[in-house]
C-alpha positions in Angstrom: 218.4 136.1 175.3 221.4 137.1 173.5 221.0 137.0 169.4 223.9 137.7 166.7 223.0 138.0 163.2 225.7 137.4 160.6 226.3 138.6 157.5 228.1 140.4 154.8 227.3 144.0 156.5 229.6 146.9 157.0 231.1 145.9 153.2 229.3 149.7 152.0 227.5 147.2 150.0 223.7 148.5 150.0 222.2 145.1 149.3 223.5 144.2 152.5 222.5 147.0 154.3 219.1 146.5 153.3 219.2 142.9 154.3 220.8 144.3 158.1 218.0 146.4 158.5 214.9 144.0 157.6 216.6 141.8 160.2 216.3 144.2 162.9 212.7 145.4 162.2 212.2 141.8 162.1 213.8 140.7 165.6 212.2 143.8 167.3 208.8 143.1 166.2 209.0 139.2 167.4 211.7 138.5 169.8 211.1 140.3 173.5 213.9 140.8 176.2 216.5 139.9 173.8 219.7 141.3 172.7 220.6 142.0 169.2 223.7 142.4 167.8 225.1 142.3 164.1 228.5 140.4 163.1 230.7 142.0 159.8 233.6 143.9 159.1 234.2 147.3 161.5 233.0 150.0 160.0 231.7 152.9 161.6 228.9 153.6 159.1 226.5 150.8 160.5 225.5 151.9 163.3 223.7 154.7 162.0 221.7 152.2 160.6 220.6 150.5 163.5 218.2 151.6 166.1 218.6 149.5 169.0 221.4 146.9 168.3 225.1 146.7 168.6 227.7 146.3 166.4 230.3 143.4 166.5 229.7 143.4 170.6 231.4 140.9 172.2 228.7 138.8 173.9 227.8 135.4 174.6 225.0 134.0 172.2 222.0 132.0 172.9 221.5 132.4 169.0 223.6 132.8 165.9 221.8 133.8 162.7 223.1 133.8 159.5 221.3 136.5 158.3 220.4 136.2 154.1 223.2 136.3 151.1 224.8 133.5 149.9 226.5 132.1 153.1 228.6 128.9 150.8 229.3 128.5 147.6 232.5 128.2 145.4 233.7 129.7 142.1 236.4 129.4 139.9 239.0 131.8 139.4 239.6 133.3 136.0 243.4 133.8 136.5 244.3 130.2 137.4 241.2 128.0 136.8 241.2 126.6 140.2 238.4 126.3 142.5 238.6 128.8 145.5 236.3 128.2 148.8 234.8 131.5 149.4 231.5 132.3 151.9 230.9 135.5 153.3 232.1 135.1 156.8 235.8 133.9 155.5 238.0 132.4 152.6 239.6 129.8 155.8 237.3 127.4 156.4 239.0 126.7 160.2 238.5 131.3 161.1 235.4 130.4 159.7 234.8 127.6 162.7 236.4 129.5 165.1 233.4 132.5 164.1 230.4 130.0 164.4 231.4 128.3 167.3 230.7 130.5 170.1 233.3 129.5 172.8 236.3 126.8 173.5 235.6 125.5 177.2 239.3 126.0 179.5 240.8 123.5 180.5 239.8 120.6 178.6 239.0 119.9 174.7 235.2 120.6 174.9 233.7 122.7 172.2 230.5 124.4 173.5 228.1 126.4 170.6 225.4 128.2 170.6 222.4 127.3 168.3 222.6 128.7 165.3 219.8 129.5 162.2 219.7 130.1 158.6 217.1 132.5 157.1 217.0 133.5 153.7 219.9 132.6 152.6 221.7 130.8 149.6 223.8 127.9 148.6 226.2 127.7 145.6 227.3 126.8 142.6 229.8 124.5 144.3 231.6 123.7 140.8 232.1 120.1 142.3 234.4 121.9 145.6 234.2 118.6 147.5 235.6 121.2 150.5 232.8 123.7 150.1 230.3 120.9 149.6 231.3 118.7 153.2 232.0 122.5 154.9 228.2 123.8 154.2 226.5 120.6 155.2 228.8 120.5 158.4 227.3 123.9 159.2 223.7 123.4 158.5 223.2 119.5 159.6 222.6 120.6 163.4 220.8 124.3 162.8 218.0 125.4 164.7 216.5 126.1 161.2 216.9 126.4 157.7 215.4 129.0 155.6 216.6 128.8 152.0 215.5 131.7 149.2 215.7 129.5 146.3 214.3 126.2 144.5 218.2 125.5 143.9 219.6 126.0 147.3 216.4 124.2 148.5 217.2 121.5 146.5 220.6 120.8 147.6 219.2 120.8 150.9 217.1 118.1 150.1 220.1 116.0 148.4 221.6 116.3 151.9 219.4 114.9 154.0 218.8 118.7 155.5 215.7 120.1 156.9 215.1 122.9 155.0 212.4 125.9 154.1 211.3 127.2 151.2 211.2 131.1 151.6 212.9 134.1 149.4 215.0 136.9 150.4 213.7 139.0 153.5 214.0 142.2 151.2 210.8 140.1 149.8 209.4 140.8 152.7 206.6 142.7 154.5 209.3 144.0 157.2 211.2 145.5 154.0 207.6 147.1 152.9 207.7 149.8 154.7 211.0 151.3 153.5 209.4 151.5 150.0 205.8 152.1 150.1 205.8 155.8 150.0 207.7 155.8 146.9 205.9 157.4 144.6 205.4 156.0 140.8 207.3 157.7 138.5 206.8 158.5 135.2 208.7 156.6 132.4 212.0 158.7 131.8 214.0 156.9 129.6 217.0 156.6 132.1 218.4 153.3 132.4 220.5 152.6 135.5 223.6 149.8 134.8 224.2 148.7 138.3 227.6 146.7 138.1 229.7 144.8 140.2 233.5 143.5 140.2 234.0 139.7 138.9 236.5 137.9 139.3 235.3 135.0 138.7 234.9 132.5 135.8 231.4 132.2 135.0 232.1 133.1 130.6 234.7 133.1 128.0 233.7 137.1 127.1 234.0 139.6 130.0 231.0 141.4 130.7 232.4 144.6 131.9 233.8 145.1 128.6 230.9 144.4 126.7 229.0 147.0 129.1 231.6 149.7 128.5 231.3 148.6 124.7 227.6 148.4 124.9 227.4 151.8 126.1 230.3 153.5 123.8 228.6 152.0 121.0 224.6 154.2 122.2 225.3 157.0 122.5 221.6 158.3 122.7 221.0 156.3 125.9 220.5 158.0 128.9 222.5 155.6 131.0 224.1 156.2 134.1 226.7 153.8 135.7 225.2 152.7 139.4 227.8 151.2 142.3 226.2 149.5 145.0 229.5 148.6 146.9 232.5 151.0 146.5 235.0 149.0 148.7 233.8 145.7 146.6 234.3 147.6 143.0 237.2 149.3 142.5 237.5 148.2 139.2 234.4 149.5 138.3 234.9 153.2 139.7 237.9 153.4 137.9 236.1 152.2 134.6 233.6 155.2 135.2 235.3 157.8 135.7 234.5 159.2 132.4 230.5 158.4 132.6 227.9 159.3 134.7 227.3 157.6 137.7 226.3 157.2 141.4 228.1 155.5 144.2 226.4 154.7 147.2 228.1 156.3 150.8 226.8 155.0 153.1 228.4 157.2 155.8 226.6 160.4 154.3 223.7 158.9 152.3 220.3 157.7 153.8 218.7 154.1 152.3 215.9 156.1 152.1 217.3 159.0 149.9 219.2 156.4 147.4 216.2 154.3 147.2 214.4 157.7 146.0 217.4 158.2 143.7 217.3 154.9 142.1 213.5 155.4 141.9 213.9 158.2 138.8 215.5 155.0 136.7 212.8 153.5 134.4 214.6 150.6 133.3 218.1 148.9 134.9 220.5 146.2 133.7 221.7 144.8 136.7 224.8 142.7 138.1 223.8 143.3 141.4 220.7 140.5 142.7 219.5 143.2 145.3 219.7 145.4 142.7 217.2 143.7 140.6 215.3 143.2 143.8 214.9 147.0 144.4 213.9 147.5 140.8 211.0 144.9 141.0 210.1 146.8 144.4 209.9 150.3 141.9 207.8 148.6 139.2 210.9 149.1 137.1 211.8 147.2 133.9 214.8 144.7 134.9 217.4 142.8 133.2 219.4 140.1 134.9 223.1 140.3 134.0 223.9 136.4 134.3 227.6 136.9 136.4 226.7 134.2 138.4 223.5 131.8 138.8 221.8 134.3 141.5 220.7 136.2 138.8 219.5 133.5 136.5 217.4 132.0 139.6 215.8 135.7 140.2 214.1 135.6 136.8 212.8 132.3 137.2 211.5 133.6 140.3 210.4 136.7 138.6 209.7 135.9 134.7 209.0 139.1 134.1 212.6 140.4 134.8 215.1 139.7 131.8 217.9 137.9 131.8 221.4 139.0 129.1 222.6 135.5 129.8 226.3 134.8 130.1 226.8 134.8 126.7 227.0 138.6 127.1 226.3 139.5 123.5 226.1 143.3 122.9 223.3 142.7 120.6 221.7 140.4 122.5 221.5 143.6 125.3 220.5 145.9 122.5 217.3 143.4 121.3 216.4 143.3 125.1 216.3 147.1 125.4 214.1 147.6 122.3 211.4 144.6 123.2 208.3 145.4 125.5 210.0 144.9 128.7 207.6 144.3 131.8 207.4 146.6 134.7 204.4 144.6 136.1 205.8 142.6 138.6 203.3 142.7 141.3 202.0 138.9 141.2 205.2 137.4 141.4 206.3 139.8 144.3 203.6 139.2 146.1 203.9 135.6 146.1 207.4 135.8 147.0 206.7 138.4 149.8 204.4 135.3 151.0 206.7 133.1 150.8 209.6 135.2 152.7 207.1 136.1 155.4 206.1 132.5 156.0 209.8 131.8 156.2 210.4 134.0 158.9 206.8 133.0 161.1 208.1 129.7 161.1 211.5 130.8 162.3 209.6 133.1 165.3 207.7 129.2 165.5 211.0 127.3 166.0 212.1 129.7 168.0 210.1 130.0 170.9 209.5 125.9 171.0 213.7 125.8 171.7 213.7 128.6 173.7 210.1 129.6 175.2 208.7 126.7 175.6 206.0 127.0 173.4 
């Protein structure tokens, strides 16, 4: 059995190294004399990652996974208003059908593909993209299965006449576990972690990045150090931060285990970054949202005990957050998500060996 997994890896974005390598301990654990291979952009830091997978190999699939982020969606652009198609694989909807399908037969017009799958994964906004819209359903209408992370995308799902399951994000889940639980608990220091993000996107009449620097100019007694979880995605950002502190995460010299330790001496973050507010929740950390796009929004309903500085982004509104009792219990709503994740992916290992094991 040949299996690709898709995704947004090899961006040096460390949400999406964290989602590459929950998908390999997964797959190894459930899937014998098979495979594996990972689809993203070439970089040579991934494979270090991996421990018994290639890398963008060129081989024929049984199986093409779509392997968790938020595989359709469309935003608006802030420079010209207009709705832009944009999914993680490509901003051309025909390379992106060129990717999925896994081979054009010679000789004649046939299009052969492999099965694909969804799994933990989300949909949207689509800001009424009639394009986006027809494109996603087009993709997941004839997939092996559908694992969804959130009431929303499950929802549109449902409007579509698509089978779909509720699960959450993989990170969620026990095969993410054990990268994190021999952290140790810190105690509370004070330090607050701003994980950012570039946005380029219309999502607020005020710019958030500018309230953040202003937000920060304006306390001077915070300990607050800028965080950068993708420094080929933010440029903007590591330019705006040249002047604070901060960390950047390299993946081609650091180890996931090392930064998770690093962001593990923050007591509180405010976060742009949805895997970032994931790996705070992990840490028992205190959490705010930063509403850029709906992601975040949906994570505290998920997890009410994470805050959200909605996308009004009022500086005040930040400052009144900071100063209430923020939680850094999380437990009950993690563990009901890791539940929900892990039932996700059983009936995934279910569907699978019915298709293909005859089971």
């Amino acid at each position: 059995m040949n299996i690709s997994i898709k995704g947004a890896y090899g961006d040096s974005n460390f949400g999406d190294d964290l989602l590459m390598i929950v998908f390999e301990d997964f797959i190894k654990a459930n899937f014998k004399n098979k495979s594996l291979n990972f689809i993203g952009a070439e970089n040579n830091y991934v494979s270090k990652f991996l421990s018994d997978s290639s890398y963008n190999n060129n081989q024929e699939d049984n199986l093409l996974v779509y392997g968790g982020g938020t595989q359709f969606f469309s935003f608006i652009e802030k420079s010209t208003f207009r709705t832009k198609l944009k999914n993680n694989i490509s901003n051309n909807p025909v390379k992106i059908l060129k990717k999925v399908l896994q081979k054009i037969s010679p000789g004649n017009d046939t299009v052969t593909s492999c099965e694909k799958a969804f799994l933990g994964f989300g949909l949207g906004p689509f800001n009424n993209n009639v394009q986006a819209i027809e494109f996603a359903k087009n993709q997941l209408k004839d997939s092996l299965f559908t694992g969804v992370r959130d009431q929303i995308s499950f929802n549109y799902c449902n409007d579509w006449n698509i089978k779909s399951f509720l699960g959450a994000d993989v990170v969620f889940s026990s095969y993410f576990n054990r990268h994190i639980q021999n952290v140790s608990k810190t105690e509370d220091t004070n330090k607050i972690g701003i994980i950012v993000r570039d946005w380029d996107w219309k999502n607020s009449s005020v710019d958030y990045q500018d309230q953040l620097i202003s937000f920060v100019n304006s306390n001077p007694h915070l300990d607050v150090t800028f965080i950068v979880f993708a420094k080929d995605k933010d440029p903007k950002w590591l330019k705006r931060i040249q002047d604070y502190k901060s960390i950047v995460w390299h993946p081609e010299t650091m180890e996931i285990s090392d930064f998770i330790e690093t962001l593990n001496s923050f007591s509180t973050f405010i976060t742009a970054r949805y895997h970032g507010a994931i790996i705070a929740g992990l840490l028992g950390k205190k959490v705010i949202c930063v509403e850029i796009e709906p992601k975040l929004r949906i994570l505290t309903e998920q997890i009410p005990s994470f805050a959200l500085w909605d996308n009004h982004f009022e500086i005040g509104k930040l400052e009144d957050l900071l100063k209430s009792d923020l939680e850094d219990d999380h437990q009950k709503y993690i563990s009901a998500l890791r539940s929900k994740a892990d039932d996700m992916l059983n009936q995934f290992v279910k569907k699978y060996n019915s298709k293909f094991n005859g089971e």
